[in-house]
DSSP file (Angstrom, degrees, kcal/mol; ACC not computed):
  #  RESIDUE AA STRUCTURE BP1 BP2  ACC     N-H-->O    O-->H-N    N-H-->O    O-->H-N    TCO  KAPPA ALPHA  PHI   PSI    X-CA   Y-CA   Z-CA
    1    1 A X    >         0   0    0      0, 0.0     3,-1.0     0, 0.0     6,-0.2   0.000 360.0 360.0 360.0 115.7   -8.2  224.5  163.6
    2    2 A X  T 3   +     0   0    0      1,-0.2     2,-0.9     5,-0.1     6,-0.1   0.976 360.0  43.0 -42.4 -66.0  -10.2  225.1  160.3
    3    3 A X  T 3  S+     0   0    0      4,-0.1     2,-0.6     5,-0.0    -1,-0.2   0.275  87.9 117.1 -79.5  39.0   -8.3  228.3  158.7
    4    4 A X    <>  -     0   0    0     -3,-1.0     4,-2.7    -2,-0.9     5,-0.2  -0.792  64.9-135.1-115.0 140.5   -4.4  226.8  159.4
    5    5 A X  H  > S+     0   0    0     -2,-0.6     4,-1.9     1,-0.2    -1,-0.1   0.806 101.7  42.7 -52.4 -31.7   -2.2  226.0  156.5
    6    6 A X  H  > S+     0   0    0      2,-0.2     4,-1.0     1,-0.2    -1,-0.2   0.832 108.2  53.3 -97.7 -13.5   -1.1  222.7  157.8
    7    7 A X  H  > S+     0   0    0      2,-0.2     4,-1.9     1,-0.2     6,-0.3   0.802 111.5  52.9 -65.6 -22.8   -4.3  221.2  159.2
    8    8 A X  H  <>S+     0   0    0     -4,-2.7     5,-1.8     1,-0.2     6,-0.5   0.947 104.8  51.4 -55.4 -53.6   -5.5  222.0  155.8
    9    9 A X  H  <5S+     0   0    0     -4,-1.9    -2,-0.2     4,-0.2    -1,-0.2   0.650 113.8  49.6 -65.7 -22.4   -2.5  220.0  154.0
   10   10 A X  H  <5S+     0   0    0     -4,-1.0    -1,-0.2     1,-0.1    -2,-0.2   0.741 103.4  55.2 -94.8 -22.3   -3.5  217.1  156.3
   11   11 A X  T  <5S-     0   0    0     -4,-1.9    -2,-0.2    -3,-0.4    -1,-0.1   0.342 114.4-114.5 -56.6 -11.9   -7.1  217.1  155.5
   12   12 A X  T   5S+     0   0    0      2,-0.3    -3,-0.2     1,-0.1    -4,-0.1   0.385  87.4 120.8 106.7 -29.4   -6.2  216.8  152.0
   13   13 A X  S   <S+     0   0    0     -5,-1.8     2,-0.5    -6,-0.3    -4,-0.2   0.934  85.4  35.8 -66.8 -36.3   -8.0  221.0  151.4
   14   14 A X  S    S-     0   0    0     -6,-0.5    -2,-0.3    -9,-0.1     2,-0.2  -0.920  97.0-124.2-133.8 128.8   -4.4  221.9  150.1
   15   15 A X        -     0   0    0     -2,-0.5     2,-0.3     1,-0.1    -5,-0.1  -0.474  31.5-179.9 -90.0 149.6   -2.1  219.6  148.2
   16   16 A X        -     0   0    0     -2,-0.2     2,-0.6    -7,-0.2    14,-0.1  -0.463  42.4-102.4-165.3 167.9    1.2  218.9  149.6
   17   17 A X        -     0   0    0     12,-0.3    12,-0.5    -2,-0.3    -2,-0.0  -0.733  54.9-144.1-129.4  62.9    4.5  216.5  148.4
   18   18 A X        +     0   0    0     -2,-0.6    10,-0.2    10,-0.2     3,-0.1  -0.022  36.0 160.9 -18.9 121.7    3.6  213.3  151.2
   19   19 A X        +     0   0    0      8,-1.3     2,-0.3     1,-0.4     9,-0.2   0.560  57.6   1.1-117.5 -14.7    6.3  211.9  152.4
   20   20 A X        +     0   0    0      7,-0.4     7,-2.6     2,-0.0    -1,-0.4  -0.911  55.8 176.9-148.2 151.2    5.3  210.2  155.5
   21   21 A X        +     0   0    0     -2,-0.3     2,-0.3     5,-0.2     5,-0.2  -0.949  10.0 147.8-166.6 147.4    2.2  209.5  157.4
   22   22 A X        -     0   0    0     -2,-0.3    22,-0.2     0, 0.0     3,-0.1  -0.962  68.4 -74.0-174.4 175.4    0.8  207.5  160.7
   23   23 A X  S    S+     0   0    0     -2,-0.3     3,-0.1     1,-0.2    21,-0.1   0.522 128.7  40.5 -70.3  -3.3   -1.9  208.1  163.1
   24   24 A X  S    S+     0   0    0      1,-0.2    20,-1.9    39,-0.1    21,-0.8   0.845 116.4   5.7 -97.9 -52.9    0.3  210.9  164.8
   25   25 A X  E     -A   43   0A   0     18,-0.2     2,-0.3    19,-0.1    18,-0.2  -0.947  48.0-147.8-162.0 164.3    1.9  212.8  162.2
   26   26 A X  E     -A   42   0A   0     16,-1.2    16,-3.3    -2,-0.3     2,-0.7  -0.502  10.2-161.2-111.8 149.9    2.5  213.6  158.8
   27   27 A X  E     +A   41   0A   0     -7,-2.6    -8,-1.3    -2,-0.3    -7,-0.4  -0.641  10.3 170.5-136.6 113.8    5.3  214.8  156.8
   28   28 A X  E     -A   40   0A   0     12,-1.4    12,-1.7    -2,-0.7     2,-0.5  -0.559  44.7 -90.2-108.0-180.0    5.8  216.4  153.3
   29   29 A X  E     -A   39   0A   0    -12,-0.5   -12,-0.3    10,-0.3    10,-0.2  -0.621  53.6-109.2-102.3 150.5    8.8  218.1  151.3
   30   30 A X    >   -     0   0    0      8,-1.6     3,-0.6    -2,-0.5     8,-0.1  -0.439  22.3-128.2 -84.5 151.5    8.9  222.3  152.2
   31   31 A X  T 3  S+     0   0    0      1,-0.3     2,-0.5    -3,-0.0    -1,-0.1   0.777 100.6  34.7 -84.4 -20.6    7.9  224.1  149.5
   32   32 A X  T 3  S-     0   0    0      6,-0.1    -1,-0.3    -3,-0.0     2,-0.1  -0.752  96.7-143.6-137.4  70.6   10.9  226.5  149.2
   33   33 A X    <   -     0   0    0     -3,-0.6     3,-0.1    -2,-0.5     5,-0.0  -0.459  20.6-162.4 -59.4 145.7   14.0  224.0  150.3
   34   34 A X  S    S-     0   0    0      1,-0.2     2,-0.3    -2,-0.1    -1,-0.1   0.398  76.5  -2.2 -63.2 -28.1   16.7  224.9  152.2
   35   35 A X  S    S-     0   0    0     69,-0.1    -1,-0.2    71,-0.0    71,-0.1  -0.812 102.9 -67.1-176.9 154.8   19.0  222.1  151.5
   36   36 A X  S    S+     0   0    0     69,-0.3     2,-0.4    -2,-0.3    69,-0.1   0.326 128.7  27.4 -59.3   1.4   18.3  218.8  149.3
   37   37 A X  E    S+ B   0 104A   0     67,-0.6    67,-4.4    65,-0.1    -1,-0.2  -0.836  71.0 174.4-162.2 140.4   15.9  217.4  151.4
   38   38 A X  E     - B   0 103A   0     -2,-0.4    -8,-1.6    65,-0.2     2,-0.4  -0.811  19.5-179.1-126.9  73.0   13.8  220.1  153.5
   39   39 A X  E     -AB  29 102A   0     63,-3.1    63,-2.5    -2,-0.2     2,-0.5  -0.819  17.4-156.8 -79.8 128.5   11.4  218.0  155.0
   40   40 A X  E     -AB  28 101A   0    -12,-1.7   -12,-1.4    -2,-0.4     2,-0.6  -0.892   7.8-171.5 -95.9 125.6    8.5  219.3  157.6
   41   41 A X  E     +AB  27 100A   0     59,-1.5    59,-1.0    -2,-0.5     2,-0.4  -0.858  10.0 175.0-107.9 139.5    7.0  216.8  159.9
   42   42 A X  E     -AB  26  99A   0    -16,-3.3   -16,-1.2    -2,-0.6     2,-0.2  -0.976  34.3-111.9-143.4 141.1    3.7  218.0  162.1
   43   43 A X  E     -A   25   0A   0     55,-0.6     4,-0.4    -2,-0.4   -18,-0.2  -0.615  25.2-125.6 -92.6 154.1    1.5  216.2  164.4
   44   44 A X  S    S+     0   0    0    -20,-1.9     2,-1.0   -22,-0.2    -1,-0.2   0.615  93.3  91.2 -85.3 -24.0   -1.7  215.9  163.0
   45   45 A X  S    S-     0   0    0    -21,-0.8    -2,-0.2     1,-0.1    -1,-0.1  -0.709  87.1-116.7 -95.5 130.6   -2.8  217.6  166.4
   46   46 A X        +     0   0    0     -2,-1.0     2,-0.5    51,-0.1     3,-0.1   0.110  46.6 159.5 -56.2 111.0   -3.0  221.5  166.2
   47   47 A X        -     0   0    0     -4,-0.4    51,-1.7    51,-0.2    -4,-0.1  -0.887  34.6-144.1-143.7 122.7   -0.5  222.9  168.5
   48   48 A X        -     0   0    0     -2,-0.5     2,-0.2    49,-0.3    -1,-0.1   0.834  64.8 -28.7 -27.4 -59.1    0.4  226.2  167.8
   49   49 A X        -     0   0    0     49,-0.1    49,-0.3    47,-0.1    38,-0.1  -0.623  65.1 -85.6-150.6-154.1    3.8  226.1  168.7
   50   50 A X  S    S+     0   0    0     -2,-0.2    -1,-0.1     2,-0.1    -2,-0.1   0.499 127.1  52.9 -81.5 -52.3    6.6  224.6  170.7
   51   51 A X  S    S+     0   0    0      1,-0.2    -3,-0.0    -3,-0.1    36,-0.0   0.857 103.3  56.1 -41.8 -37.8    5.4  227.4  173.4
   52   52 A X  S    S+     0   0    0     -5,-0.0     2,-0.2     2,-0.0    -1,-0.2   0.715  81.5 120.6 -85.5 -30.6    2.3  226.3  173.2
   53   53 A X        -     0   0    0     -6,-0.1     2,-0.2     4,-0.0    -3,-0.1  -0.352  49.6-146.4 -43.4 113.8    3.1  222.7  174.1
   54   54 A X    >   -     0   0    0     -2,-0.2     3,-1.9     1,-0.1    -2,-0.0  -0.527  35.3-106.6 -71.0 141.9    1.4  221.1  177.4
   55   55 A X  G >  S+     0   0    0      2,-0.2     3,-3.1     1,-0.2     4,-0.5   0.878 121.3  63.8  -7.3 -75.9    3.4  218.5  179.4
   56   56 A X  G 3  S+     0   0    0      1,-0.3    -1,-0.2     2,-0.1    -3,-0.0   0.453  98.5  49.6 -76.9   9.8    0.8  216.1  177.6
   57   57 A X  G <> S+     0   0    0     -3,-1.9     4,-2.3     2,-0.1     3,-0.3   0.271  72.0 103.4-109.9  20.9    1.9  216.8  174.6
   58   58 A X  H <> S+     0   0    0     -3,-3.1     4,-2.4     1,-0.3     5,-0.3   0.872  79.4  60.4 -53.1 -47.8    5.3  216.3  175.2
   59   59 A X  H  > S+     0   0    0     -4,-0.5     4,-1.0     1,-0.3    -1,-0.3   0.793 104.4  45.5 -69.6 -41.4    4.9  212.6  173.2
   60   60 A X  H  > S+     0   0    0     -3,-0.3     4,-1.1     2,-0.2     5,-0.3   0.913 111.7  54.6 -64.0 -41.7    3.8  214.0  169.8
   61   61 A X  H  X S+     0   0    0     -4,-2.3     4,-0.7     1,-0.3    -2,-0.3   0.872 120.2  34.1 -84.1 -27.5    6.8  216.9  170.1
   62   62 A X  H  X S+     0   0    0     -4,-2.4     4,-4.2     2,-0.2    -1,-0.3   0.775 115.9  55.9 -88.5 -27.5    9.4  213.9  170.6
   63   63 A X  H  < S+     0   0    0     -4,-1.0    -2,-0.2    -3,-0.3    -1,-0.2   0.726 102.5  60.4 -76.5  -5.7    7.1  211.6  168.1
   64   64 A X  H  X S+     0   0    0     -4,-1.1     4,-1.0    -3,-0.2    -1,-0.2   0.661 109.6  41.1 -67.7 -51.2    7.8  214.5  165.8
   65   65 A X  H  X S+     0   0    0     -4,-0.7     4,-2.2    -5,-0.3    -2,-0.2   0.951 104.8  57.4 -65.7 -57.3   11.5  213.8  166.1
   66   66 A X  H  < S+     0   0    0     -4,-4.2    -2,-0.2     1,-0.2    -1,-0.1   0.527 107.1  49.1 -64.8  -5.8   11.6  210.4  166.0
   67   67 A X  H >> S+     0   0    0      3,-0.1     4,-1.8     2,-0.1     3,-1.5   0.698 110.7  59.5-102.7 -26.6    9.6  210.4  162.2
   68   68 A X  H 3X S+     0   0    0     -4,-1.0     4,-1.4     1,-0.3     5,-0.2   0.942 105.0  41.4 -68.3 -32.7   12.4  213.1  161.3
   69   69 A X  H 3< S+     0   0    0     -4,-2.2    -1,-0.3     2,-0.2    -2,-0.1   0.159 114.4  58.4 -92.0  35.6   15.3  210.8  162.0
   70   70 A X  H X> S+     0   0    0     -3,-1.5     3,-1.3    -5,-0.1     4,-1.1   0.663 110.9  44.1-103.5 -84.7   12.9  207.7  160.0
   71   71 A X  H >X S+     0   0    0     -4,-1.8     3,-1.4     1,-0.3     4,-1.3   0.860 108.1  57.1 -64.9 -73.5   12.9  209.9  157.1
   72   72 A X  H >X>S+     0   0    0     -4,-1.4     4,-3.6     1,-0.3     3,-0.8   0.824 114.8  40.2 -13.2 -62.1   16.8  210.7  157.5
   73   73 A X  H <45S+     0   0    0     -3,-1.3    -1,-0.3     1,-0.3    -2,-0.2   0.921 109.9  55.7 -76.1 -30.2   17.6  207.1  157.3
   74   74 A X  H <<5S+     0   0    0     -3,-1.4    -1,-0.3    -4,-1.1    -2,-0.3   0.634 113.4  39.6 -39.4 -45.0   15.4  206.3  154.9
   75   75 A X  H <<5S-     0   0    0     -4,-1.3    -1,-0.2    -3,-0.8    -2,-0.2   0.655 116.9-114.0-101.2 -13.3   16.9  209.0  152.5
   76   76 A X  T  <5S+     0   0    0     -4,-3.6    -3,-0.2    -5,-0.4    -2,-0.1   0.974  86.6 112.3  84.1  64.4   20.6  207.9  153.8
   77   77 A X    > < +     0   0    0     -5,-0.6     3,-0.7    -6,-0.1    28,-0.2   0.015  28.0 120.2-163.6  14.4   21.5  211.2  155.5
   78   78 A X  T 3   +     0   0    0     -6,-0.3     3,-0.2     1,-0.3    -5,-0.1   0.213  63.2  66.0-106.8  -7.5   21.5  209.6  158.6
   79   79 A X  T 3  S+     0   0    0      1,-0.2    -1,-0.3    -7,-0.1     2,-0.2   0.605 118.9  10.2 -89.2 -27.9   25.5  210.6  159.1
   80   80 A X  S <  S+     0   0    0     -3,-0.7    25,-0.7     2,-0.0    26,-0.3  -0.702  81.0 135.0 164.3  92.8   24.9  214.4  159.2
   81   81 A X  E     -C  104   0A   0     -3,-0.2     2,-0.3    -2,-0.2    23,-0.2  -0.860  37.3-137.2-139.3 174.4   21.1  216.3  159.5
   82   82 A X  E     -C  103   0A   0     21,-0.9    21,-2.0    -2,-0.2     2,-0.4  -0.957   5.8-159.3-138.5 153.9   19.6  219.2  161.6
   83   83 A X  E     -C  102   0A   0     -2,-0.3     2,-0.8    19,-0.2    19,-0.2  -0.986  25.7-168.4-140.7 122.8   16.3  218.8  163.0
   84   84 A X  E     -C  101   0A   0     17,-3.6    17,-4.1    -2,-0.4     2,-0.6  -0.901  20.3-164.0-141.2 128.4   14.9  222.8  163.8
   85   85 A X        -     0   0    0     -2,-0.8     2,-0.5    15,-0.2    15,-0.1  -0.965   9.7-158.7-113.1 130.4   12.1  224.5  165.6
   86   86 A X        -     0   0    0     -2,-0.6     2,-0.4    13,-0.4    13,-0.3  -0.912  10.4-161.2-119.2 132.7   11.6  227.6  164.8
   87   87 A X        -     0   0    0     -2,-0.5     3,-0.1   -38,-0.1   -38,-0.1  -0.896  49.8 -14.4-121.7 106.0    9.8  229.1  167.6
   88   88 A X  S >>>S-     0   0    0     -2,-0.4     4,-2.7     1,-0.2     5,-1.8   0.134  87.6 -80.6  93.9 158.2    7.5  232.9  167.3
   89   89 A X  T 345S+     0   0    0      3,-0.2     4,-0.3     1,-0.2    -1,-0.2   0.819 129.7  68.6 -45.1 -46.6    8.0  235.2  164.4
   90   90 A X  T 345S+     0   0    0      1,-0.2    -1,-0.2     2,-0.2    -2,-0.1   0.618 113.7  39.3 -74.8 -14.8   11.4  237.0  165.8
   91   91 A X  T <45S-     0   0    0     -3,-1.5    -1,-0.2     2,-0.1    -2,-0.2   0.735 128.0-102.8 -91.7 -35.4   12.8  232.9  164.9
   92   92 A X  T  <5 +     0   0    0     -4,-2.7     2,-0.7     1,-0.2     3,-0.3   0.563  65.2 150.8 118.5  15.3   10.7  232.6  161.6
   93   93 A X      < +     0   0    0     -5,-1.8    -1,-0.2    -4,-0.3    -2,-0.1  -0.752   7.7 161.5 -89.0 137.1    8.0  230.7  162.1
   94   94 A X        +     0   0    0     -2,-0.7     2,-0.5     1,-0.1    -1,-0.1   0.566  61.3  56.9-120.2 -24.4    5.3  231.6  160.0
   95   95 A X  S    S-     0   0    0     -3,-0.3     4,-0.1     4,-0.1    -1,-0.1  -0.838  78.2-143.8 -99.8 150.5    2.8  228.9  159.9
   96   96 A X        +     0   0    0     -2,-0.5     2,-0.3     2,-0.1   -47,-0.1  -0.284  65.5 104.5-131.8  65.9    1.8  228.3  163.6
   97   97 A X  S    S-     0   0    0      2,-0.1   -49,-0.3   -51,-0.1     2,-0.3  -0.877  87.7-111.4-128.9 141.0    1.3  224.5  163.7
   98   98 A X        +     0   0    0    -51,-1.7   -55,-0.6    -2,-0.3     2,-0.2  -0.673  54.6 165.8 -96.2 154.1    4.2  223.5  165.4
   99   99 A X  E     -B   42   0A   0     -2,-0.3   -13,-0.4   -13,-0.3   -57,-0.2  -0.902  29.5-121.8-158.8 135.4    6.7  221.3  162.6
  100  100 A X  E     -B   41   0A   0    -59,-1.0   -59,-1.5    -2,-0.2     2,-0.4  -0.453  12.8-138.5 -18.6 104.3   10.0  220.1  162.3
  101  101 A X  E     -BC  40  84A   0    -17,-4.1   -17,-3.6    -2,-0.2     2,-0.6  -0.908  11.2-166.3-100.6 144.3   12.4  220.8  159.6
  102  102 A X  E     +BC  39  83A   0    -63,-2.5   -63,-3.1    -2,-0.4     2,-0.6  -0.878  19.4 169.2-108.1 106.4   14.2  218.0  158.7
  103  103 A X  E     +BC  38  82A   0    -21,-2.0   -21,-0.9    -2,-0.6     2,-0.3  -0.865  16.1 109.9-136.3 144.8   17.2  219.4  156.6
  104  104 A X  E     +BC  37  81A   0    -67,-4.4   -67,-0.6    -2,-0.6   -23,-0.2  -0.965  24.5 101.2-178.9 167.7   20.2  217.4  155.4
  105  105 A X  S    S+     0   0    0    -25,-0.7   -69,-0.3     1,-0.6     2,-0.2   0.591  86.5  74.7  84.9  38.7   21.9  216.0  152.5
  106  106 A X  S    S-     0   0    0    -26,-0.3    -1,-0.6   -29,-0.1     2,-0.4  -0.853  99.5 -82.0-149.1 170.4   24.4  219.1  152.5
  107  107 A X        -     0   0    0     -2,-0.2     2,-0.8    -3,-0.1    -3,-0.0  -0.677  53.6-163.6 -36.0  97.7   27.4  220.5  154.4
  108  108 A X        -     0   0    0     -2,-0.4     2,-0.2     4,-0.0     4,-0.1  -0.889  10.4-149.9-121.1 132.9   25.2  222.1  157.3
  109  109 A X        -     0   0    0     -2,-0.8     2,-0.3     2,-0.1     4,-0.1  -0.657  12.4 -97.5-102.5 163.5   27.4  224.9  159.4
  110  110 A X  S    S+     0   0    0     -2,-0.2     2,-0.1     2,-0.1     3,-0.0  -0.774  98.5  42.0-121.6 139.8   27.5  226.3  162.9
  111  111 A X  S    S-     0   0    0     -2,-0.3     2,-0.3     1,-0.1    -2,-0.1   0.771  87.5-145.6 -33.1 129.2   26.1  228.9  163.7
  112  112 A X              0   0    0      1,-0.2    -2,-0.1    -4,-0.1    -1,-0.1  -0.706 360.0 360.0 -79.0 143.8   23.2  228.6  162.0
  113  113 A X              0   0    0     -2,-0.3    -1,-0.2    -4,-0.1    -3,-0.1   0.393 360.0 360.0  89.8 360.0   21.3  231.3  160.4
């Protein structure tokens, strides 16, 4: 999708804090963290949302997971993280490429939000 903020940051049009990258999806630091590492991971293919997910994309929304707990161990946070989709405006999604936050390296409490 040309005009979406995150196909842009993965074409490179809008510059972005890399942390991670492979032929599925790519992952940078959130611009306004939540906790000491706020990571977002998004597959490099446009899907709207978690709602918006096809059955055959089921394997990027889990490969989506599986680079959030990479990065987790990799920063040594791997004890205690939250992994969140926030799904339609009424959750807080604003950008509508579906992404991960990966947030951890804090005390993170239940209930959230």
């Amino acid at each position: 999708m040309n005009d979406c903020l995150f196909c842009r940051i993965i074409r490179g049009e809008i510059p972005s804090k890399k942390i991670y990258e492979d032929e599925h999806t790519f992952a940078f630091e959130d611009i306004n963290p939540q906790a000491p590492t706020h990571a977002l991971i998004i597959p490099k293919e446009h899907i709207g949302g978690l709602k918006e997910a096809t059955a055959e994309q089921a394997e990027i929304v889990g490969r989506c997971h599986l680079t959030a707990a990479n990065i987790a161990r990799q920063r040594g946070i791997e004890e205690g993280y939250r992994t969140v989709l926030n799904v339609g405006p009424g959750a807080g999604q604003s950008v509508f490429h579906l992404h991960v936050h990966l947030l951890g390296g804090r005390s993170l409490h239940w209930p959230p939000g």
